[in-house]
C-alpha positions in Angstrom: -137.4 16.1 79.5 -134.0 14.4 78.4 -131.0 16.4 79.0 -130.2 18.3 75.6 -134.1 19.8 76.2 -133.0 21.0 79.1 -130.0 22.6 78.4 -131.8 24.2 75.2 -134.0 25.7 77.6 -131.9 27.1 79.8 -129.4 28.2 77.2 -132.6 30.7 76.1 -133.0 32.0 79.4 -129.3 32.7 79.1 -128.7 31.0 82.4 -126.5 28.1 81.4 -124.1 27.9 78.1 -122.6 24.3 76.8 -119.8 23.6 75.6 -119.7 20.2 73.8 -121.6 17.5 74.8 -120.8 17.1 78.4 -120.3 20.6 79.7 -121.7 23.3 80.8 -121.3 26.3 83.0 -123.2 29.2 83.8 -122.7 32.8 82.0 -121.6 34.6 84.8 -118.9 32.1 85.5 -117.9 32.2 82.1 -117.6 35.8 82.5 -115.9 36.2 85.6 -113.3 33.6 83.5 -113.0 35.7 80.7 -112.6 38.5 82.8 -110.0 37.0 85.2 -107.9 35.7 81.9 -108.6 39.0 79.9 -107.2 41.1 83.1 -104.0 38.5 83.1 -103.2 38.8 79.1 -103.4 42.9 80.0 -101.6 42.8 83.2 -98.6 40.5 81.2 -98.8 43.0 78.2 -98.3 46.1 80.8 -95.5 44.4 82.8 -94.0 43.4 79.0 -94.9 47.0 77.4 -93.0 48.9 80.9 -89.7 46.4 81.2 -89.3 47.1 77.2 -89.9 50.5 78.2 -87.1 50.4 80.9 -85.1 49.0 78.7 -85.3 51.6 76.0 -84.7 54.2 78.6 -82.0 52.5 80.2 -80.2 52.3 76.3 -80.9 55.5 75.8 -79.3 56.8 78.7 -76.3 54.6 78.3 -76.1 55.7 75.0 -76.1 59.1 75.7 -74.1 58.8 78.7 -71.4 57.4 76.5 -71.4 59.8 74.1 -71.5 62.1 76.8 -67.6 60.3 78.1 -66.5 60.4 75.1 -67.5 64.5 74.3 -66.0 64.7 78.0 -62.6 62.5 76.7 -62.6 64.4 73.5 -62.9 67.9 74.6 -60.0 66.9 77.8 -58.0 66.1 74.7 -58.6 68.6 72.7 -57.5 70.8 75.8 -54.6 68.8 76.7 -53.6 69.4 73.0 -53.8 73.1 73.4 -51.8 73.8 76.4 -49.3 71.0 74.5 -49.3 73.5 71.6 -49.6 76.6 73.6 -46.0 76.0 75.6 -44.7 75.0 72.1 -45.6 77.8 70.7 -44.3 79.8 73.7 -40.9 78.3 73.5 -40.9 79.4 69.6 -41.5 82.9 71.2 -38.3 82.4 73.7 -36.0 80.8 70.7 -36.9 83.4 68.3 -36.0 86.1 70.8 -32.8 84.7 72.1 -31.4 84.3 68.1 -32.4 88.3 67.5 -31.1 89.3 70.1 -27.8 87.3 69.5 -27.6 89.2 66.1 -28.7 92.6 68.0 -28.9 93.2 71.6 -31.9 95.5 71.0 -33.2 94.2 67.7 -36.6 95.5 68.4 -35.0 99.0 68.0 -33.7 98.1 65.0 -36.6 97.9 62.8 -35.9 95.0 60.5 -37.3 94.9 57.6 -38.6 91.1 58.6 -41.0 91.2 55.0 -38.4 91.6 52.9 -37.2 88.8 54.7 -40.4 86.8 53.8 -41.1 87.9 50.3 -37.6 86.9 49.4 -38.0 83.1 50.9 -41.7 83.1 49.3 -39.8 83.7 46.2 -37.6 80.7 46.9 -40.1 78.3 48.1 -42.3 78.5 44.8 -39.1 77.5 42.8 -39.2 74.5 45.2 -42.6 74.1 44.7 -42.3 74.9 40.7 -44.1 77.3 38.6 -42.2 77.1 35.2 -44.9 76.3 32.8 -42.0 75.9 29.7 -40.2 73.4 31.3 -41.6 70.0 33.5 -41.2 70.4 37.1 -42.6 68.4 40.1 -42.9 69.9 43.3 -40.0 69.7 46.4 -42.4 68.8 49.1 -39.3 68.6 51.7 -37.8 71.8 50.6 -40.8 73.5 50.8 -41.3 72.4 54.1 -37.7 73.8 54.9 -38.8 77.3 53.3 -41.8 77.7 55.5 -39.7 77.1 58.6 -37.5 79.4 57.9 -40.5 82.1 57.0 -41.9 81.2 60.4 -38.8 82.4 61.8 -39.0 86.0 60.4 -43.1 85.6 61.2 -42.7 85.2 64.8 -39.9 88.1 64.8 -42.8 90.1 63.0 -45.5 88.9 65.8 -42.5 89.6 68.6 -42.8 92.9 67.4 -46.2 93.5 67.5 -47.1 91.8 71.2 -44.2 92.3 73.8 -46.1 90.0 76.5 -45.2 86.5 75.3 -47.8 85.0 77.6 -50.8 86.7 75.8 -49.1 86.2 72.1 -49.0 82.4 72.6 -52.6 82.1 73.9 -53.4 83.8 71.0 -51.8 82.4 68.1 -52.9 79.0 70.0 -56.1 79.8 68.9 -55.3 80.6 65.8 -53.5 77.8 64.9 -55.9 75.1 66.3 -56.9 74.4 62.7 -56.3 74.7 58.9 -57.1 73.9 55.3 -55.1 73.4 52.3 -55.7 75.9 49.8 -56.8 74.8 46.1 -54.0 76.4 44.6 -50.8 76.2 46.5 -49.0 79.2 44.6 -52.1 81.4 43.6 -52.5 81.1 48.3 -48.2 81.7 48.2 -48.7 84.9 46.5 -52.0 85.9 48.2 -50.0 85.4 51.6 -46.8 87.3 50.2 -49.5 90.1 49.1 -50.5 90.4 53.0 -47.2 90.5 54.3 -46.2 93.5 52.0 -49.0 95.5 51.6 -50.0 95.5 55.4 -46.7 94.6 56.9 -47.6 92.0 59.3 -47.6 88.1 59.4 -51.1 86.5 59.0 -51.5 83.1 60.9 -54.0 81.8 58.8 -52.9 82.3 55.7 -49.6 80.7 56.8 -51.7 78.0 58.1 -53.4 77.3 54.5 -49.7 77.1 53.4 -48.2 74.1 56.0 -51.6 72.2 55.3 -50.6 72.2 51.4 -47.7 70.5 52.1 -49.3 68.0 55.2 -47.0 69.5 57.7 -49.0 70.1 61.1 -47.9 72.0 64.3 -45.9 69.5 65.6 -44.3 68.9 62.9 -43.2 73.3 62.7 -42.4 72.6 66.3 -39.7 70.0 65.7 -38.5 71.6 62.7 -38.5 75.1 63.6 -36.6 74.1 67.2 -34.0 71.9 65.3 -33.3 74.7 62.8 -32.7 77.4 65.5 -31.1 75.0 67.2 -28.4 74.8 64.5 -28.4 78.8 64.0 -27.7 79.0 67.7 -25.0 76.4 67.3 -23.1 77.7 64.3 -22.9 81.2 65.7 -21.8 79.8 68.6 -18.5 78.2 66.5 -17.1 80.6 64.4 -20.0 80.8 62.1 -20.0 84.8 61.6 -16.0 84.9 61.1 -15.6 81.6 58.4 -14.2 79.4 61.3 -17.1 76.9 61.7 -17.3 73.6 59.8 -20.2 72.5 58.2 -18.8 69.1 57.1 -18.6 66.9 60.4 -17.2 63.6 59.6 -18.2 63.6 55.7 -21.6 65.0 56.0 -23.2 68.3 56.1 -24.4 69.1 59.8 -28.1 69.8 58.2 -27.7 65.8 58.0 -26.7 65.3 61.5 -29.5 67.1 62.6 -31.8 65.6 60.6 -30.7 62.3 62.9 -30.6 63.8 66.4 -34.1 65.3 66.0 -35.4 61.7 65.7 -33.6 60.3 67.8 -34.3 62.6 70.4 -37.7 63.4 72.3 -38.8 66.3 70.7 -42.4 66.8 73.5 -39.2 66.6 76.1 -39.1 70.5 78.0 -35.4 70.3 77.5 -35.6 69.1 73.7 -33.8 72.0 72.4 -30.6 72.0 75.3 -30.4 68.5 74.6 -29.9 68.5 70.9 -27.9 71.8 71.1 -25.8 69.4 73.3 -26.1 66.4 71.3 -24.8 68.6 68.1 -21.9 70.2 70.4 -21.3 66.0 70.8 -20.9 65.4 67.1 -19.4 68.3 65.8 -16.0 67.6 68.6 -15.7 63.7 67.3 -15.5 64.9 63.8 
């Protein structure tokens, strides 16, 4: 029997396999092969299928641990931003009280009619802002800004009134004033805010919010203005202001002018940025 007989027999009996010409091995072996590289291709693909696994966890948690730091970094921000706004507001408080009572010892006794105060100035800021519809007018955005100062000024008064502990007043119009949204309609919100203050006789925050965010002007920026306004008040009572004696010319310009310069020039997040431009002022005003 020649040799391709033979492995034709055996192939039947399923005790030898050839491959090709020249080879041949038995079933079992071939098997055992098949088995042995089958277990390897698995073994790889498991290896493969749990390091692409770790790293898919290990992104994940990267990822989330980063967006964890940055809620973490945000929300420290966001409080660092409060207490910022919170001693603002509280030395508005002090600064508010310290001009009343310069016009009245006990000005809480008083009752001052501090909506009258506002309604008036409302009336005054819409002709800034324009509401003539015979003639063409474009809005004052700076003057505007200047009117709702000097509201805030009778608003606190009003809020001065109704909280004596300064402490608990500031945490709570920090709150308040955390965030805002322009209104559609600047006057149609003027008049609705000028509606609250008459009707119920108090000073809503958020309505006055609305207002600075139709004319882009944010806390800080009321902060700066608000102290460099008082400031000046403080200032020109302080020289002759109430008997005609004070000028308000200081070397050819108007000292709304020179304040305008010192409050940039100054550092207005300073503790002591009101003393210093009150000093500042008290500077300019002897040279000219």
């Amino acid at each position: 029997m020649d040799e391709a007989s033979f492995l034709r027999a055996q192939q039947g009996r399923g005790k030898l396999l050839a491959f090709g010409p020249f080879t041949s091995v038995s079933y079992s072996a071939l098997m055992a092969l098949l088995y042995h590289l089958l277990s390897g291709v698995i073994q790889y693909s498991l290896i493969m299928v749990f390091h692409f696994y770790g790293l898919v966890v290990r992104l994940c948690l990267l990822h989330r641990y980063g967006k964890l730091q940055h809620l973490i970094k945000a929300n420290q921000q966001g409080q660092g931003m409060s207490q910022k706004l919170q001693q603002q507001i509280r030395i508005m408080l002090d600064l508010q009280d310290n001009m009343n009572s310069k016009v009245h010892q006990d000005w809480r006794a008083q009752n001052f009619e501090w909506y009258r105060a506002i309604w008036i100035e409302c009336g005054e800021l819409l002709d800034h802002y324009g509401w003539k519809w015979w003639k063409k007018q474009s809005p004052d955005i700076e003057q505007v800004r200047l009117e709702l100062i000097d509201i805030w000024h009778f608003g606190l008064s009003m809020l001065l009134m109704s909280q004596g502990d300064k402490d608990a007043l500031a945490a709570d119009l920090t709150e308040q004033m955390q965030s805002s949204t322009a209104p559609e309609n600047f006057p149609i919100a003027l008049e609705s805010f000028t509606a609250i203050v008459l009707a119920e006789k108090r000073f809503p925050i958020d309505s006055f919010m609305s207002l600075l965010a139709g004319v882009e002007l944010d806390t800080e920026g009321l902060y700066t203005s608000y102290v460099g306004k008082n400031v000046l008040n403080f200032f020109r009572q302080d020289n002759g202001y109430k008997d005609g004696s004070y000028r308000k010319l200081w070397a050819g310009r108007e000292d709304n002018e020179h304040l305008v310069e010192l409050v940039q020039e100054l550092d207005s997040s300073s503790a002591s940025f009101a003393d210093e431009l009150y000093q500042a002022l008290q500077s300019r005003y002897q040279q000219g």
